[in-house]
C-alpha positions, 0 to 999 in steps of 0.5 A: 174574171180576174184582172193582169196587168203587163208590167216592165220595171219595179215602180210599174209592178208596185203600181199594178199592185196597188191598184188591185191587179189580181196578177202582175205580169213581168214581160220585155215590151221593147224586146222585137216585139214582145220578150222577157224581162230580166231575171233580176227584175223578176226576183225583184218584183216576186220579193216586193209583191205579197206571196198571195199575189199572183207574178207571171213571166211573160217569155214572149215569141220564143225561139225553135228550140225546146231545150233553150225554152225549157232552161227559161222556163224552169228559170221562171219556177226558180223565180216562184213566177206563178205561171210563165208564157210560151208564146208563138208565132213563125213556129211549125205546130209540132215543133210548138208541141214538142216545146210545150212538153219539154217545158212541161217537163222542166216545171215538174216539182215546181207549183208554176204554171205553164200557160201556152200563147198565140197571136190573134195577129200572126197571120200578119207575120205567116205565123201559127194561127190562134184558132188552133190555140185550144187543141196546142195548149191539150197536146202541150199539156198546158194548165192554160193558154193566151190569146194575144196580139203582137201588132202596135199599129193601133189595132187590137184583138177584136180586129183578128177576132169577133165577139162570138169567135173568142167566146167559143175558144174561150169556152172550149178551153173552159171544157177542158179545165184550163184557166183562159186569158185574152189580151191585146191592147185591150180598151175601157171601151172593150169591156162589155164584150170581155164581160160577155166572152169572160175568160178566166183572165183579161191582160191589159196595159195601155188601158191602165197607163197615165193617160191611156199612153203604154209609154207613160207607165202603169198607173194605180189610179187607172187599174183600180178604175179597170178592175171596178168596171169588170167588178161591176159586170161580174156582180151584175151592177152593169148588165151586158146580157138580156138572157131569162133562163127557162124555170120549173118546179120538178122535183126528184126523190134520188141523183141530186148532185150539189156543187159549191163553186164558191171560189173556184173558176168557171172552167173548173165548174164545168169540168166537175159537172161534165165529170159528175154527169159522166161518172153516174146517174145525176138527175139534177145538179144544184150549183152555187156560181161565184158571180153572175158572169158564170151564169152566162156561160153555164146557160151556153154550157147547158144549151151545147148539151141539151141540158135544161135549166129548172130555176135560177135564184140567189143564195143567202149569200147573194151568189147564183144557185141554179138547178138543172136537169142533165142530159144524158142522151 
């Protein structure tokens, strides 16, 4: 669960730089209701943020016009934006298809990634609604999809999306190997359920402004605070779940599957077991989780396919190692 952080000019980028954000994200808030920023000020930013640095284009509420989009689109891997948005709203879901793969085809040779966007809100607007967000960003062939919100009235996700709803997205894109983010004027106070949903990405910007205020500009103080509350759930320093998984001392002579997910995302954990347990024989997968976050969605990923969990302690390194018996029915 790694920390992004909307940003409009240079100062602010700097400032979401220094204070630990994971990605800075280059985007238009002034523009209707969210749009680009100008490809100067992405050349820019990209030139001043460390190549190790993830800096991502947010294209806002794009036109129905896939030619249009994929020109912008491939301006963005000109730029060496690590990943650009295409996000929807009154589009039809066909058209939205056809302008993801046209986007998809004007990244080919480039190492940009394509991240598919709708509006927990668009409902409000007679848009394309985000519960179809999944199944958009696999036709699309996306990498990766946002749920975010246009609306500045005060309200942010959770007021389009409960808790468990978002989880189950969420999860469904994990299934499928994508990288997952949520947005929308996200709060401090929102932590615990982000923890709980923990999506490979989290997209904020009042939260880290001077005084909380989206005006008042991103300040490093604020997202070093941002990021140490998300650091403290993933460590388990600040409990956001009451769960015991089930132990048991079955032990097995063949089909021990070990899988080292020391640096890689959730969903591609996921994936590698599902892709393990389909491709052979596997009577238990040891897995080592690269937080304690990964334990709670690996425990879902278990009980969704009768999986059973055998032990769960720490490696050396303080990870999680957890053992499981596969289903194969």
């Amino acid at each position: 669960m790694i920390l992004m952080v909307s940003v409009q000019n240079l100062k602010e980028a700097i400032e979401a730089h220094q204070g630990g954000a994971d990605i800075v994200d280059v985007k238009n808030l002034q523009e209707a209701l969210v749009g680009s920023g100008h490809p100067k000020l992405v050349a820019e930013i990209r030139s001043k943020i460390p190549d190790e640095k993830h800096v991502s284009v947010t294209l806002g509420v794009v036109p129905n016009q896939a030619g249009t989009v994929a020109m912008a689109v491939y301006s963005a891997a000109a730029l060496n934006a690590t990943s650009v948005k295409v996000g929807f709203m009154k589009t039809d879901y066909d058209m939205a298809v056809d302008i993801l793969l046209q986007s998809k085809e004007a990244l080919k040779g480039s190492e940009t990634k394509l991240i598919g966007s709708l509006f927990a809100d668009n409902p409000l607007y007679d848009g394309l609604e985000a519960n179809r967000m999944v199944q958009l960003a696999k036709d699309g062939k996306c990498d990766g999809f946002l749920i975010d919100t246009l609306t500045k009235d005060g309200r942010n996700l959770f007021d389009f999306f409960t808790e468990d709803q978002l989880k189950e997205i969420i999860f469904q894109g994990k299934e499928l190997g994508m990288s997952t983010a949520i947005s929308g004027h996200l709060r401090m106070e929102d932590v615990d359920e982000l923890a709980r949903i923990n999506p490979d990405i989290i997209g904020v910007r009042g939260a880290v402004c001077a005084s909380g205020d989206r005006n008042e500009g991103v300040a490093r103080k604020s997202v070093a605070i941002f990021k140490g509350e998300l650091d403290k759930r993933m460590s388990g320093e600040v409990s956001v779940f009451d769960v015991s998984p089930s132990s048991a001392t079955n032990s097995f002579d063949n089909g021990w599957v070990f899988i080292d997910g020391r640096g890689m995302s959730c969903a591609g954990i996921i994936a590698q077991m599902n892709t393990k347990i389909e491709s052979s024989e596997v009577s238990v997968l040891e897995i080592i989780l690269p937080d304690l976050l990964s334990v709670y969605d690996l425990i879902v990923w278990a009980e969704k396919g009768n999986h059973r969990i055998l032990t769960r302690k720490e490696d050396p390194d303080g990870l999680p190692r957890i053992l499981i018996e596969p289903s194969h029915s």
